[in-house]
N, C-alpha and C positions, 0 to 999 in steps of 0.2 A: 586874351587868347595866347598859348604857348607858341613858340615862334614855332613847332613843328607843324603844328594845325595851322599857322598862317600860310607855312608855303605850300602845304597839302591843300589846302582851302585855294590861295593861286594858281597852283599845277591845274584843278580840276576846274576854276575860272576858264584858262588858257582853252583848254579842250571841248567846254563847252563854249566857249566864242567861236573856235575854231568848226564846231558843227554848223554852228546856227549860221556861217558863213555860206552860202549859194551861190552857187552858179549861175550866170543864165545862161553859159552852152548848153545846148540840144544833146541829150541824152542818146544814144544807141537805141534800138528800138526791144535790144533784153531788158533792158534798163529803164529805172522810172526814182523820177524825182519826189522827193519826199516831204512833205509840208513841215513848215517850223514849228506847226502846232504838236505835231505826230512826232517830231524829232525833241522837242523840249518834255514830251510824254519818257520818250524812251529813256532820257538821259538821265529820268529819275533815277533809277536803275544803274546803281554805280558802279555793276559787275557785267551790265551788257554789253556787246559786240557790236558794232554799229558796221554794215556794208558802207564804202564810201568809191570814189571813182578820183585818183592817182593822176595827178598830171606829172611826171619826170620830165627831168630837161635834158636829161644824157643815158646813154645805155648803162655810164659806168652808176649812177643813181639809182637805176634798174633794176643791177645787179645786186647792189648793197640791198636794196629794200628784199629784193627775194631771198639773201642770204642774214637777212636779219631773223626769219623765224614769223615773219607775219604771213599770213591767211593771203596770199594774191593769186589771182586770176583773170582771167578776160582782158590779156595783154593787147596792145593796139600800139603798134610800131611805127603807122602813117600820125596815129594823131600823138602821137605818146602820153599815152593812157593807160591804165593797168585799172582792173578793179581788186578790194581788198575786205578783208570783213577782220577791224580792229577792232584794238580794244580800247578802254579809256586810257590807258598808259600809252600806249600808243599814238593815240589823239594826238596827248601834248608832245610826244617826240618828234611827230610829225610838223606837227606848228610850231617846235622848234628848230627845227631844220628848215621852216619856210616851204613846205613842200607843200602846195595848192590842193583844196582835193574837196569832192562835192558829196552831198550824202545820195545814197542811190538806192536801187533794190533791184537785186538779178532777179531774173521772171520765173515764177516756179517757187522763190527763197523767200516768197515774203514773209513767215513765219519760220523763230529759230525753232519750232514745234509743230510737227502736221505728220500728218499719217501719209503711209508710203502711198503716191497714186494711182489712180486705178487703173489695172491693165499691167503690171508689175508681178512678178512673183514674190514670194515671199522665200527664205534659205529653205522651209520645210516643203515648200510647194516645190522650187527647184531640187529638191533631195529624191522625192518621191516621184517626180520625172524620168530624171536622169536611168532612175531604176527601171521606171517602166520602156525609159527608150531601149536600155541591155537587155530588157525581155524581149522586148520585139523585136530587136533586131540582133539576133545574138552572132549570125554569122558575121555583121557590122562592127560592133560596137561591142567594147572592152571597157566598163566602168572600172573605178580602184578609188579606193579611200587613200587620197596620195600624202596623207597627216594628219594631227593633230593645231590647231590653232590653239592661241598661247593659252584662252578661258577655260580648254580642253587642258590640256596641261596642270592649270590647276585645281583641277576638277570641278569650276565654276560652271560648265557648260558644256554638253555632247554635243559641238561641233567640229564637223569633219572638212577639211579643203578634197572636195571630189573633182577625180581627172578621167576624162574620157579621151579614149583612143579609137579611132576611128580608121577601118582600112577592112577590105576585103582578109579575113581570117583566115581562111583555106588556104590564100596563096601566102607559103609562108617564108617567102626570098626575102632578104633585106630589101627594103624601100627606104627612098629619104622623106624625113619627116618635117612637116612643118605644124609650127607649134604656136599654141594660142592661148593669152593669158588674158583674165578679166578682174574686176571688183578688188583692184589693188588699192585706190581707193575709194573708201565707205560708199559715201555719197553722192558718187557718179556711178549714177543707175543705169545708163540705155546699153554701155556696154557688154553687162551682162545679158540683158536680152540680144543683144545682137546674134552673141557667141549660142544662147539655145537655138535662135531662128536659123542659124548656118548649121549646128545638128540637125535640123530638124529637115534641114532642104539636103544633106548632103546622104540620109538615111531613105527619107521618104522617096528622092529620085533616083535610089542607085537602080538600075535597073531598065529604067524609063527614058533618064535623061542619057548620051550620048558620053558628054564629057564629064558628070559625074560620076557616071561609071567606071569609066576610065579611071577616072583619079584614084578612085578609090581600090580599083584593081591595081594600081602601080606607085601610090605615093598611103603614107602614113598621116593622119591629123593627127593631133593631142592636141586637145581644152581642157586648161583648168579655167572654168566661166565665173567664177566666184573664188578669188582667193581669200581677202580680207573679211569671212565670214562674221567675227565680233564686232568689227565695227557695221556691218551692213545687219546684223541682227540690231543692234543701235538705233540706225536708221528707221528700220521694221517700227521701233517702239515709239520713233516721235522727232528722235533730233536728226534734225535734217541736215544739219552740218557736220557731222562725225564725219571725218577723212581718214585718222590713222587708225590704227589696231586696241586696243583693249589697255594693252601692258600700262598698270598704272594712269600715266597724263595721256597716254599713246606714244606710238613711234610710227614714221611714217616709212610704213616698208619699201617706198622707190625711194629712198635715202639709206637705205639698210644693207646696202648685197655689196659681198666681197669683191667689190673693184675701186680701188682707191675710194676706201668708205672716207669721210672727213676731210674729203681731197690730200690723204695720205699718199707721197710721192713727187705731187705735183708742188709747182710752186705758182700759188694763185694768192691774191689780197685775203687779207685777213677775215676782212667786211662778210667775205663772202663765207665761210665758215661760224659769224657768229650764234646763227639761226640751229646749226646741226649741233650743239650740245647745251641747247634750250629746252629740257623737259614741257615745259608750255610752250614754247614753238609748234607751229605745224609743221615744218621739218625735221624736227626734232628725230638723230640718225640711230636710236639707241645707243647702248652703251658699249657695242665691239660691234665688227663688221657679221654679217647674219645673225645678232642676238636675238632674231623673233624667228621663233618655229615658225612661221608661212614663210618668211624669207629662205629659210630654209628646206620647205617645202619641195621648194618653184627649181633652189640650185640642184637639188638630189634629184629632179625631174630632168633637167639639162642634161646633165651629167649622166644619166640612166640611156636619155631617149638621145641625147646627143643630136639636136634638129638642123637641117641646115636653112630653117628661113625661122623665125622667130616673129611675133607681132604680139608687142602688149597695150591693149584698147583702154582707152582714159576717154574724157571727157573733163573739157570740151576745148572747142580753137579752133579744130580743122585744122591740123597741122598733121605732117609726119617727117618724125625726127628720128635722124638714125645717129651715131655714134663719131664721135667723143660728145658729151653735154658738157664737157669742162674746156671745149675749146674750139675756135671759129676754123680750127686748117683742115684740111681735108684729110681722111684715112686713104690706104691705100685701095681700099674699095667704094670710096665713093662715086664712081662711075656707073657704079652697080646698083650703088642706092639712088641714082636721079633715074635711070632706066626706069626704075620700079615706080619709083615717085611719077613718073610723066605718063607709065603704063595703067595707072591706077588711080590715085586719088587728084590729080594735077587737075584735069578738066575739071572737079567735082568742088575747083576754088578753093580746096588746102594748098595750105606754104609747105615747103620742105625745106630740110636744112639743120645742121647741128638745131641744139637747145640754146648754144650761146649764140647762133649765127639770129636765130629767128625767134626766141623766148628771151631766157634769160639760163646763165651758166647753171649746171645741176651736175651730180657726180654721184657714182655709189646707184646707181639705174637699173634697170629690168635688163634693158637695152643694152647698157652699156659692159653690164657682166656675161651678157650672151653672147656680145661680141666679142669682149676680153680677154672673157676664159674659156667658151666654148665654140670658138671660131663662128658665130652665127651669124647671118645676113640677119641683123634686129633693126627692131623700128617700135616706135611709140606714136598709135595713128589716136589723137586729139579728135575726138567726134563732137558732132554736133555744135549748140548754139549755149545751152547751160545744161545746169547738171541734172534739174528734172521735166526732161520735153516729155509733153504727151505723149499715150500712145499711139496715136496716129502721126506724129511726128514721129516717133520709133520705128513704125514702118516705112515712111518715107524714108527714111535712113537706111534702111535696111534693104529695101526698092534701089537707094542709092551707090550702096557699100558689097552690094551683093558679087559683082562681076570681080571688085577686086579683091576681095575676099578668096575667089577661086581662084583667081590670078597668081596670088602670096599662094597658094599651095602649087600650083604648077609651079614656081620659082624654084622651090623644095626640088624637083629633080632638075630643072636647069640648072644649076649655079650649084649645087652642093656645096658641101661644106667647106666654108673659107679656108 
């Protein structure tokens, strides 16, 4: 055998020793351990993805691993745990580095292939809503085709990123606006049903309800409920793990936005940039800072609507993280952001705190440019438990998320703009 096939032949030895290695700690209850039988199945497959569950021994390992460009999520801080969905190369770099780690399966992810679940909209279902919500409620609600997404661009595909504006139309004073982004990425699905269920409650009860009315008589909404449309059209088709956009390998649009994109400015570890100019990465920052039309989208929306409260919904953690993600010290308004954190999701068992205080470090954010560049009170609210809860868990969520939801637009005239 040529000695390149011998070390290619040890590298993928390494990797699969390192699978069929087990754990017998007690899984998370998203999570479910995976038989050696099913795991020596998969590893035929010398180009699949395997979920595994991360044990770190420092934050600073934490960070390197999220800035390497690998798949993490489902971080665990008391146990120091992270889960991650690698690859074979990855395998061995990780059992190179000695870094322990058990094969798993997030609940909802057991197949890298399954049809979106039921109870879900689809982007055409969501189109055709959205439309019919500006019918009916025309003195409410301002639809707008707020761009082009990159497949539109190249003529791959007629989708559109749609934003809706929501306020009493008649009274046409300036109001402050507070502003709401979804489906940044692909395959965290409940936050875009969130964002239609809060249309739907803040349209259906203007009138009836006391303090929806109010709001809407004296404060501005915009949703954009769907930004990353190509990659959630993806999703629509079967792969359940699309996170970034289309463009080529993807890019991942909350790595994308003009504020210190590539931790440009800063001076942070290396380690932690290697991940943001890895075309296969799922960090991966594109190739300048807003080089993806939705990135671009979302800033020409800021900069139009100028909000002073900002919230863009991910999944999952249960966290809410406001600004800097590239550093543990406080901004000058973080007073304002534990207010909101304690008035709102705190009881409901989310952590608050930077990205590097309670995640791990990230830069170039939703969040982070809303507050950079457009003075906004921003945050990044982590829902739920994984990335596809039933819909009854959707509700639940939304039963849950509902109070502060109104809360974050009442802040819009409190606090104006930073």
């Amino acid at each position: 055998m040529p000695l390149l096939s011998k070390l290619v032949f040890r590298s993928w030895g390494l990797g699969l020793a390192a699978f069929l290695t087990l754990s017998a700690c007690s899984l998370p209850q998203t999570f479910q351990s995976v038989s050696p039988a099913r795991l020596n199945s998969a590893g035929a497959n010398s180009g699949r993805a395997q979920v595994v569950r991360l044990h770190w021994r420092n934050t600073a390992e934490l960070a390197e691993l999220a800035g390497s460009g690998m798949d993490l999520f489902g971080i665990d801080h008391q146990q120091q745990t992270a889960q991650a969905r690698i690859t074979p190369t990855q395998v061995v770099e990780l059992t190179q580095r000695k870094i322990r780690f058990d094969v798993s399966q997030v609940r909802g992810m057991e197949d890298a292939r399954q049809p979106l679940p039921a109870g879900y909209r689809t982007y055409a279902q969501l189109r055709q809503q959205l439309q019919e919500l500006a019918a009916k409620y025309p003195q409410l609600v301002l639809l707008e085709d707020g761009g082009d997404t990159w497949e539109k661009t190249q003529g791959k595909a007629d989708h559109d990123i749609w934003v809706v504006t929501l306020t009493n139309r008649q009274n046409r004073t300036p109001k402050p606006v507070t502003m709401f982004t979804g489906g940044v990425h692909a395959r965290e699905l409940a936050p875009v049903e969130l964002l239609m269920r809060l249309m739907d409650l803040l349209t259906s009860e203007y009138g009836k309800d006391e303090r929806i009315t109010q709001l809407l008589n004296t404060h501005e909404v915009v949703i954009a409920p769907m930004v990353n449309v190509d990659g959630r059209v993806q999703v629509e088709k079967g792969n359940s793990w699309q996170r970034k956009n289309t463009h080529g390998t993807g890019v991942d649009l909350n790595r994308n936005f003009d504020n210190h994109w590539n931790y440009q400015g800063l001076t942070v570890p290396d380690s932690w940039k290697r991940g943001l100019s890895d075309p296969n990465g799922e960090i991966y920052s594109g190739t300048a800072p807003a080089s993806e039309p939705e990135t671009q989208v979302v800033q020409a929306l800021m900069q139009r609507k100028k909000p002073a409260v900002f919230a863009d919904i991910h999944a999952y953690g249960e966290l809410m993280l406001w600004p800097f993600g590239y550093s543990e010290k406080d901004v000058p308004h973080t007073p304002v952001f534990k207010q909101l954190y304690q008035e709102t999701v705190k009881s409901l068992g989310f952590k608050g705190g930077t990205s590097t205080q309670i995640l791990y470090p990230t830069t170039a954010t939703t969040r982070d440019y809303a507050y950079g560049k457009h003075g906004a009170l921003s945050m990044t609210l982590e829902v739920g438990q994984t990335f596809r809860p039933t819909a009854s868990d959707v509700e639940r969520m939304w039963t849950q998320l509902r109070p502060s939801f109104l809360r974050l637009i009442e802040a819009g005239g409190q606090f104006g703009r930073l």
